[in-house]
C-alpha positions in Angstrom: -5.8 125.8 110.8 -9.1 124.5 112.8 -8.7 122.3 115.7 -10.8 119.3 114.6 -8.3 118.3 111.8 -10.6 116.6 108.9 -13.6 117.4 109.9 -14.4 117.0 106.7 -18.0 119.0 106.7 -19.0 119.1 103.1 -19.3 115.0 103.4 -20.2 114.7 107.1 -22.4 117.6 108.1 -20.6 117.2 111.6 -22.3 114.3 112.7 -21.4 113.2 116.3 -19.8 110.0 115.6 -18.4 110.8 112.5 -15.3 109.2 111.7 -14.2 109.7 115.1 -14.7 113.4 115.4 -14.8 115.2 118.1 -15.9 118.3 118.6 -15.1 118.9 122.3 -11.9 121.3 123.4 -9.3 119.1 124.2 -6.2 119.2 126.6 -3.6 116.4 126.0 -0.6 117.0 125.2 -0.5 116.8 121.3 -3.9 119.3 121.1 -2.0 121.3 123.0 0.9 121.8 120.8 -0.8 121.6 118.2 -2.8 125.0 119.9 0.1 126.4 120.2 1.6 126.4 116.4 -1.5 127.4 115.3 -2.5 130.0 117.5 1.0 130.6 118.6 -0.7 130.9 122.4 -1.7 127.8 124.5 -4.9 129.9 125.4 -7.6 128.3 123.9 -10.3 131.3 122.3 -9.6 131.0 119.0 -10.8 126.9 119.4 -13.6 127.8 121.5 -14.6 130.1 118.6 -14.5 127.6 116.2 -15.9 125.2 118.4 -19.4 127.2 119.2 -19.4 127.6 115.0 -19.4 123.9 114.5 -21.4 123.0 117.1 -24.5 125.3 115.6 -23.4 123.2 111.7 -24.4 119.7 113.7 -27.0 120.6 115.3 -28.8 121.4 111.8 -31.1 118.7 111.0 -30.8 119.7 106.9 -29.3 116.6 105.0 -27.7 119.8 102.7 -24.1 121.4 103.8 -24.9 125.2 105.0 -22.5 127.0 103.0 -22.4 130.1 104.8 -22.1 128.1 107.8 -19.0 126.1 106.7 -17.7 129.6 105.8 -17.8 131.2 109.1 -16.1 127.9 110.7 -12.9 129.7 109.8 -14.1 133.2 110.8 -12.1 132.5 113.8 -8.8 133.1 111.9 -9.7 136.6 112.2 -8.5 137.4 109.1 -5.0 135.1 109.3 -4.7 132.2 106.3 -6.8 129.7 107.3 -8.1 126.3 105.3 -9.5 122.7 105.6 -7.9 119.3 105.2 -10.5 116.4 104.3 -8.5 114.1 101.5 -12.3 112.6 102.0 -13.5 115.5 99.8 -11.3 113.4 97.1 -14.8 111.7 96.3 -17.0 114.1 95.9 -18.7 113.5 92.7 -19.5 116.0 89.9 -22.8 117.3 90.6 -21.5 118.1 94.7 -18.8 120.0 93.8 -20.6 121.7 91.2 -23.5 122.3 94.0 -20.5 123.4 96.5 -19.0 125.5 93.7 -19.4 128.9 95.7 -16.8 127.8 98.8 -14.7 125.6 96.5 -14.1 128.1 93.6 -12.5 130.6 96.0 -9.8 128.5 97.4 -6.0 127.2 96.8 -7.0 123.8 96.6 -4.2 121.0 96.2 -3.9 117.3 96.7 -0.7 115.1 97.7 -0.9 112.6 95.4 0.5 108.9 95.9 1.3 105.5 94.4 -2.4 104.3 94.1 -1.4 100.8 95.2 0.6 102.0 98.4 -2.2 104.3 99.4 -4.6 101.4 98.8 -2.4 99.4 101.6 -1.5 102.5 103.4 -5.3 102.7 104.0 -5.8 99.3 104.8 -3.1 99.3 107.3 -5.1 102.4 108.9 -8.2 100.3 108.9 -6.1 97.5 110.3 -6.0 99.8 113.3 -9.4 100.9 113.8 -10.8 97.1 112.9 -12.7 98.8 110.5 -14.0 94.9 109.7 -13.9 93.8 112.8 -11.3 90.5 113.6 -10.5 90.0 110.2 -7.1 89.3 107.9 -6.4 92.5 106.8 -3.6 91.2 104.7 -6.0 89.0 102.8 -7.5 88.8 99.6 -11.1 88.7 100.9 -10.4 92.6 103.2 -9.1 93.8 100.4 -11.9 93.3 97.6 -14.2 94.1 100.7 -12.2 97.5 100.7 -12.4 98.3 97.6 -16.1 97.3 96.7 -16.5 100.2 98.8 -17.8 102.7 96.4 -17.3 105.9 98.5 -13.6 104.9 99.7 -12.5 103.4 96.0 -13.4 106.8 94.8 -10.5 108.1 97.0 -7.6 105.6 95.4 -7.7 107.6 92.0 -6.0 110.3 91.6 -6.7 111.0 87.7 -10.8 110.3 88.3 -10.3 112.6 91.1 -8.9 115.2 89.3 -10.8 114.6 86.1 -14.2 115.7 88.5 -12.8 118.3 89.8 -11.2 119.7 86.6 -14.4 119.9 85.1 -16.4 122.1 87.3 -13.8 124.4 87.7 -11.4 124.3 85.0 -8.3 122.0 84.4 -5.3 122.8 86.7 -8.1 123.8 89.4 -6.4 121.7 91.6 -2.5 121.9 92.3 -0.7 118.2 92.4 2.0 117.8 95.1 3.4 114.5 95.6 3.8 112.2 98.3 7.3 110.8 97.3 8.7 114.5 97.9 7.3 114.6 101.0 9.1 111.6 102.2 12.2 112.4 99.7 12.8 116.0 100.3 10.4 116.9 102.8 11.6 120.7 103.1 11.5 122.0 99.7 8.1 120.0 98.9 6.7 122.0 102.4 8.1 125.1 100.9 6.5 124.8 97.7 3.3 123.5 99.7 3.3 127.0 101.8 4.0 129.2 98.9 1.3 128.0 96.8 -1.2 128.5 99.5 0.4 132.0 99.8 2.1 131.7 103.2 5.3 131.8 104.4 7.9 129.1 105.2 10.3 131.6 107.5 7.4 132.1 109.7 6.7 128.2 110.2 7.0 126.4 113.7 10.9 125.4 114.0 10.7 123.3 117.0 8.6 120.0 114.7 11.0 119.7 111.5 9.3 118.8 107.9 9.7 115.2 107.9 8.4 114.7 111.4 5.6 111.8 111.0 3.5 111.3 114.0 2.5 108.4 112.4 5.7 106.7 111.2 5.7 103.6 114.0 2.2 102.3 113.4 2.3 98.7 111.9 1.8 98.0 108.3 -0.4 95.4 106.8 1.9 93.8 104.4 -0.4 92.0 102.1 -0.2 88.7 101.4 1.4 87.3 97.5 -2.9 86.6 96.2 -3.9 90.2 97.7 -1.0 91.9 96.5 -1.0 90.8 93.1 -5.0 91.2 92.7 -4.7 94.7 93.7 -2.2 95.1 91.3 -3.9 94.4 88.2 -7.3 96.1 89.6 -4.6 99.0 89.7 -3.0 99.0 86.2 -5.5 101.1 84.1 -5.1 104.0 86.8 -1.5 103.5 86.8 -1.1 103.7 82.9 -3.3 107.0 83.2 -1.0 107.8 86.1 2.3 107.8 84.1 0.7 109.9 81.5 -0.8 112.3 83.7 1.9 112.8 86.6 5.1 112.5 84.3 8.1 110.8 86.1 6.1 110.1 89.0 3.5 108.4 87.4 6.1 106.7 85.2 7.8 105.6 88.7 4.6 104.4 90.0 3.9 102.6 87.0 7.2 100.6 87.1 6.9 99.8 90.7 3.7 98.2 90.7 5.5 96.2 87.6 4.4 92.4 87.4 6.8 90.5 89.9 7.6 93.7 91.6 7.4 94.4 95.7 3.4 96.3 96.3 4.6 97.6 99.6 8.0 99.6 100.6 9.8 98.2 103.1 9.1 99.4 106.5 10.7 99.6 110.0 7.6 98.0 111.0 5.0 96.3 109.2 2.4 93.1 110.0 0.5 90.7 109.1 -1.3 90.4 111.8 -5.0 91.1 112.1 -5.5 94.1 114.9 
């Protein structure tokens, strides 16, 4: 996989700045191993290869994605499986991934799909931690309809629109649904079934980091308060109906979790209501 993890070109162009990216070679210790499951080496050429190719992509002044360019960014594979991970290409709209059509069409494209309401406060909680809004309650009603007025990310919280545009430029089951409650249920048979549709190998996977391994798992949650909670709910309930007759026991699941009266969040080892 390339080193800058989301970087997410067809929507950011590589902008310095962008989302935090960075497009420097880096040497702390978790770039490190991550260099070394990917390339199986510590030595960084591979990176620097990738690297020099993005640099060129940001330097272009052209508001349009370079499509030849974004193709050679995995050149440094040298031939191995390689791909891109940018759940922020979940809102492109019709007429861009028409327009991007020639890359796109090519691929193994899946998404991990999730409980709209939990990844509604599983992306709060991340903007919790950036202080995205600055010294705010992020538990609040008020953050929370200030997160979701915003077009661009409210695209990203449903999962039928999001297949529904993508189905339609290139053709219904375009894009393989995996689920995030195997991930967390039965993490090794979902990464199995992850790697084989992508046409790799599960015996050949780095053994010393096990499935469920989440970098992440210890960040505080936002846990939203009773207002915010239930308001999200009911903007929620028309995806969630589509949900459960689109995603079958999952959805169904989804559906009755996010039932009137019912708990928005699961429980966690440790969650907030703190602002950052």
């Amino acid at each position: 996989m390339p080193p800058a993890q989301e970087a997410s070109y067809l929507k950011t162009l590589l902008r310095p700045g962008t989302h935090g990216l960075d497009l420097n070679l880096r040497w702390d210790w978790w770039s490190i191993m991550k260099r070394t499951i990917r390339n199986r080496s510590v030595l960084p050429w591979r990176d620097r290869e990738y690297y020099e190719e993005a640099l060129k992509l940001a330097a272009n002044p052209s508001d349009q994605p370079d499509l030849e360019g974004y193709k050679r960014l995995f050149a440094p594979a040298h031939g191995k499986l390689t791909g891109d991970i940018a759940p922020i290409y979940s809102s492109l709209s019709v007429d861009q991934i028409r327009a991007y059509r020639s890359v796109l069409e090519p691929a193994r494209i899946f998404m991990i799909a999730r409980d709209p309401v939990q990844r509604f406060w599983s992306a709060m909680s991340r903007h919790a931690l950036y202080g995205t809004f600055g010294n705010v309650d992020y538990s609040s009603l008020s953050a929370a309809q200030r997160l979701f007025e915003d077009r661009e990310r409210s695209l990203q919280h449903h999962p039928t629109q999001i297949l529904d545009r993508w189905d339609s430029v290139l053709g219904a089951g375009s894009v393989k649904v995996f689920y995030f409650d195997d991930l967390a249920s039965r993490p090794d048979e979902t990464l199995r079934d992850i790697l084989s549709y992508v046409g790799s190998d599960y015996r050949y996977r780095f053994r010393v980091v096990p499935p469920k391994f989440n970098r992440k798992g210890r960040q505080r949650r936002v846990v939203p308060s009773p207002e915010a909670a239930e308001w999200v709910r009911a903007v929620f309930q028309d995806e969630l109906l589509r949900c459960g007759d689109r995603f079958g026991e999952h959805g169904k699941a989804w559906l009755e979790r996010n039932r009137d009266g019912a708990e928005a969040v699961p429980s966690s080892s440790a969650v907030t209501r703190e602002a950052r």
